[in-house]
N, C-alpha and C positions, 0 to 999 in steps of 0.2 A: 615136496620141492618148493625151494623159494621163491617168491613170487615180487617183483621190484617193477616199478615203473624204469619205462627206458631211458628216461632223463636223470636218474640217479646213476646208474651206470656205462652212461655214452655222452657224450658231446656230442650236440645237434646243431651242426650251421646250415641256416637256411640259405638259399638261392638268392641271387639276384640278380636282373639281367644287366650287363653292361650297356651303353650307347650302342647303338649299330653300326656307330662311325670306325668301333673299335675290331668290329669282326672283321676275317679277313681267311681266305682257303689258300695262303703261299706257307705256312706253318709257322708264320711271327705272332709269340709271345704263346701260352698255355691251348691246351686242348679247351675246347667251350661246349659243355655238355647241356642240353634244351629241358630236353627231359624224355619219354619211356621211346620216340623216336630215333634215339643215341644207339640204346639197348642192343646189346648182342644178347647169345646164351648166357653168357658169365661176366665178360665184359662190353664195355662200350666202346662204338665204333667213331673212328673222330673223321668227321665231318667239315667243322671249321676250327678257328681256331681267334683265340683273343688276345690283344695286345695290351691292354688296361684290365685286368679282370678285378670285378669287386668281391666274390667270395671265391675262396680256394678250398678243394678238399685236397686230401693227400692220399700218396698209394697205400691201398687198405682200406679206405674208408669205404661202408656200403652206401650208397646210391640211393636213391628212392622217390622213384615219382611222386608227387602230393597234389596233383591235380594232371587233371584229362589225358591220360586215367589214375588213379589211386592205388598205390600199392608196389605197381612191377618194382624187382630191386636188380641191381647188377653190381658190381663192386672194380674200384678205383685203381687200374695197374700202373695209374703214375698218375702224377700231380696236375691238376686241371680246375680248370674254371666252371662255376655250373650255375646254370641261370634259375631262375625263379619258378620251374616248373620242376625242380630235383632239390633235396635236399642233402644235405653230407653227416652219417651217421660213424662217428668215431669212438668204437669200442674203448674200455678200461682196460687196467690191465687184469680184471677179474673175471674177463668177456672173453672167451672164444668168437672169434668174425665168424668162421666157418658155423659154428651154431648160431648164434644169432643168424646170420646170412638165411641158414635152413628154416629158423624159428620164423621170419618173416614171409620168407614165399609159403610156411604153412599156411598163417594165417592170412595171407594175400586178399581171398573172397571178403572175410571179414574184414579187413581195411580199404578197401570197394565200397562197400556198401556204407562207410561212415563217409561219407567223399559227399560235401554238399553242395551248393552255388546255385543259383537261376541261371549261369550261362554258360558250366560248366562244373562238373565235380571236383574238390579242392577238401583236403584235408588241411586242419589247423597247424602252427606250432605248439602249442598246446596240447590239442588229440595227441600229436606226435609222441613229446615229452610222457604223458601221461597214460601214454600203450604201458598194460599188464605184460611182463615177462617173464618168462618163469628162469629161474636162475639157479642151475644144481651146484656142486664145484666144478671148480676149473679142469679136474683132469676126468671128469665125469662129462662135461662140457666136449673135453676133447674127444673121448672114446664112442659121444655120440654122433659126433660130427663127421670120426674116421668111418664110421658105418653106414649112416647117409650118404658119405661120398662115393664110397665103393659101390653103395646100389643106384645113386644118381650117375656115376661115369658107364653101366651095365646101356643103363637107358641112351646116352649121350653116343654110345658105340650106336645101338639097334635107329636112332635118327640121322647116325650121319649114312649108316647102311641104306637107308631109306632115299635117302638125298642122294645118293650116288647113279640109287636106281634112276631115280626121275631123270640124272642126267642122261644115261646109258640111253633113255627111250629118245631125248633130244638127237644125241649124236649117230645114233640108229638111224633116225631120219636123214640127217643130213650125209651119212655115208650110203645110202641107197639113190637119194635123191638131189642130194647138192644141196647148196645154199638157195633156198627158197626167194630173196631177194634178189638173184642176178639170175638164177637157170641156168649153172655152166654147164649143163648136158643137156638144153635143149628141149627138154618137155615143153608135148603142146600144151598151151596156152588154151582154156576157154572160161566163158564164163559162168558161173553162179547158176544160171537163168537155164545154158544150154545143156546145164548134165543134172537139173535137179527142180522141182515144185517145189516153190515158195510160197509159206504162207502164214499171216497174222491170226494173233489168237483173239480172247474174249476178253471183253472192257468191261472193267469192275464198274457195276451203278447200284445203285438204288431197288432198282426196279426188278433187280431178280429174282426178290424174295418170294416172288409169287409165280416165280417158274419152275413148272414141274417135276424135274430130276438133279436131284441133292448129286456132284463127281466132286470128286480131288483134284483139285488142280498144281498148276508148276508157276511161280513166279522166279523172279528175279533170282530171291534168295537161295534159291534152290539148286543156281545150274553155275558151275564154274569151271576153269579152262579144264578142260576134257576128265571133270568127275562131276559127281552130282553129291549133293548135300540132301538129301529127306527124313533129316529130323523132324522136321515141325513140315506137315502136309495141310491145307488149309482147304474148303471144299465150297464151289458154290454153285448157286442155280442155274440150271441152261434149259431150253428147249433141245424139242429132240433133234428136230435140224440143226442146231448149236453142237450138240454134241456127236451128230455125225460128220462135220464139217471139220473139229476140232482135236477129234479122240487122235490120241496119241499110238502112233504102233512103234514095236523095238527097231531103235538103228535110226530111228528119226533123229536130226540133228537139232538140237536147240540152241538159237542166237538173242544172246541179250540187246532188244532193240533200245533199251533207255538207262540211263545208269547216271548217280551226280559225279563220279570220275568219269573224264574223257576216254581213260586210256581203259576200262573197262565196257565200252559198248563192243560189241562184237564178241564179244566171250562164247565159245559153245562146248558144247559136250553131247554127246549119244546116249540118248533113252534108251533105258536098258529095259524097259515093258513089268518094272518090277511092281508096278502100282496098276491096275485095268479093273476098270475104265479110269483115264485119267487126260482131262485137258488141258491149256496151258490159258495163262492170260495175253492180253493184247502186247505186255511189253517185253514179253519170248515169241521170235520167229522162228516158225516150222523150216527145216530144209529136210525134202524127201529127196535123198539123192536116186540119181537113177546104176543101181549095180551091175548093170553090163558093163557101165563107162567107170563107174569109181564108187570107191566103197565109202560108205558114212566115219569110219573109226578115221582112214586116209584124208578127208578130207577135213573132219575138226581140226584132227592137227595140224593140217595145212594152216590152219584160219586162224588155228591158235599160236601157230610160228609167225617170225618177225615180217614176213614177207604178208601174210595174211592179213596181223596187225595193222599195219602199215596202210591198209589200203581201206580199211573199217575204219579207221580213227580220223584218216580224210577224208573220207566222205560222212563223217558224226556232223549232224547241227547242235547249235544249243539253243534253249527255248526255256526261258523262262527257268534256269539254273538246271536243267534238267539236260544231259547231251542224246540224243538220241538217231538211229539210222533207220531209215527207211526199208518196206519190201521192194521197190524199184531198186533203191542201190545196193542193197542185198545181192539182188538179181544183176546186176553191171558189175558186181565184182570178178576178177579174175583168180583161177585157182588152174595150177599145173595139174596133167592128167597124165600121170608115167603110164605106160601097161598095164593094164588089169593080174596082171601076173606076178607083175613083181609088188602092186600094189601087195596082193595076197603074201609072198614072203616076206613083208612089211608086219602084214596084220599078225603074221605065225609069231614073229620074233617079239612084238608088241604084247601077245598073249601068253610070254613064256617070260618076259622081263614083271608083266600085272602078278603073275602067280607066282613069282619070287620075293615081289613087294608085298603081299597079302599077306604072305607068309612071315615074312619080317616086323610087318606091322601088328598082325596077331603078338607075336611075342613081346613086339612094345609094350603091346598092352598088359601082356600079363608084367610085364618089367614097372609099366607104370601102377598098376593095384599094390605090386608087393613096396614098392618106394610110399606111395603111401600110407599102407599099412603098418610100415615103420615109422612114418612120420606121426601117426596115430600115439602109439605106443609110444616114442621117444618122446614128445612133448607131454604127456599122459604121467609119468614117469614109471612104466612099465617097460622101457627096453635096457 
């Protein structure tokens, strides 16, 4: 397979930003694209828009961030402005977009990691220009691209399946329960405090390394609106009263007390007891709800609906860049308590929507190995 630098066969116009005097969100003058913030799946979303623009791509041309972050690409379905954080890659006529387009998100990681700066990562025009490509013919080009597309649209079906779900569990709530921010049925009202034990975790120091019992603990990274993330489990030293004060049981709620977004303090999700013994640090709050009154799964999502939101993110402080809530305002918050009954047909229908998304998601996954696998092979030139 042939191999050419991408400045030999593309036109590369770089970014630059216009004045800010020039932007404007009423739709006068061109689309003004920033950079990988723009990004949809395939195309970019317009945002604002420019009335002086100084670089122009056109429709067709691929996209491509070259700084914070390096790499994402998207491609141009009509004519727009693009600032100095994207650059505009305009095929030959001996370039299929569509492979090039694939050839790029292959090597996406590797264009990351040439990404340099002290205050941000920034690839060259030069790096740019001087990216290895590999270049079969054109209609070799095409019949590679019509077969990545077929198995990238397989996948593009199995995420918007996915996306559907998460709505279904939204509108679930809201047709058993109403609009969480006004309560047109009524639910009593109580707080935080009165149906559930609040409590702060353990503060990373210094001084632990000489405490007796090595656990797994949960940080921040770990807990997001009503799933949990445990890739990377981090462990550190407690006493034993530490670790009886702190141990985690299933169905316990966990609230993000400190976060540098505002709009993510209050985040929780339910331990699902998949790690034991396992504590939390100081800037995850314990909620033990009490289940006579309301169930743990009922009430994250209450906290994680807009109404829940709403009432965490006013009472957030910020201190020193960091916004964070308190176990006092924890416990002053308000959350609707419907029936313990219907909470339960809440929970059935929530556990039957998870196991249709598992399921969905399982097959992503095998959608996404086999798309890569192709992607392997077709830049390889074995497909």
């Amino acid at each position: 397979m042939n191999i050419v630098s991408l400045g030999e066969v593309c036109d590369i116009i770089a970014g630059q930003s216009p004045p800010s005097k020039y932007y404007n969100q009423t739709g006068e003058g061109l689309p003004f694209f920033q950079g990988k913030a723009d990004f949809g799946e395939l195309y970019p979303s317009v945002r604002m828009w420019c009335s002086v623009p100084n670089k122009i791509a056109e429709a067709g041309d691929i996209l491509i961030s070259v700084r914070a972050p390096v790499g994402p690409t998207n491609l141009a379905n009509q004519q727009c402005c693009i600032g100095r954080g994207l650059s505009a890659i305009r095929p030959s006529r001996i370039v299929d977009t569509k492979f090039l387009l694939f050839y790029l998100r292959f090597i996406e990681p590797k264009l990351s990691e040439q990404g340099r700066g002290s205050t941000f990562a920034a690839i060259t025009q030069k790096e740019l220009r001087t990216l290895p490509i590999p270049l079969p013919p054109l209609g070799e080009q095409r019949r590679i691209a019509a077969v990545l597309d077929k198995a990238d649209a397989l996948r593009a079906k199995r995420r918007t399946a996915v996306a559907r779900l998460d709505a279904l569990l939204q509108s679930t709530f809201l047709h058993l329960f109403g609009d969480p921010v006004t309560n047109p049925m009524g639910w009593e009202v109580r707080t935080i405090g009165e149906v559930a034990n609040v409590k702060g975790g353990l503060q990373l120091s210094g001084q632990r390394k000489d405490y007796p019992i090595e656990v797994p603990y949960l940080r921040v990274a770990n807990v997001y609106r009503d799933h949990l993330e445990l890739g990377e489990i981090k462990t550190l030293q407690v006493m034993e009263r530490e670790l009886e004060r702190t141990l985690l049981e299933p169905g316990d709620i966990l609230l993000v007390e400190g976060h540098g977004n505002p709009t993510e303090i209050g985040r929780t999700a339910v331990w699902d007891g998949s790690i034991n013994p396992c504590v939390h640090q100081n800037h995850l709050i314990r909620i033990q709800a009490n289940r006579k009154v309301i169930h743990p799964v009922y009430m994250s999502r209450y906290l994680n609906s807009e109404g829940g939101r709403r009432q965490l993110n006013k009472a957030g402080k910020t201190t020193s860049g960091l916004n964070t809530i308190s176990t006092s305002q924890v416990r002053a918050t308000s959350v609707l308590v419907p029936p313990i009954d219907m909470q339960e047909i809440y929970l059935a229908r929530v556990e039957t929507i998870l196991t249709m998304k598992e399921k969905q998601g399982c097959s992503l996954e095998v959608l996404d190995n086999l798309f890569h696998a192709l992607q392997q092979r077709a830049f390889n030139g074995q497909l």
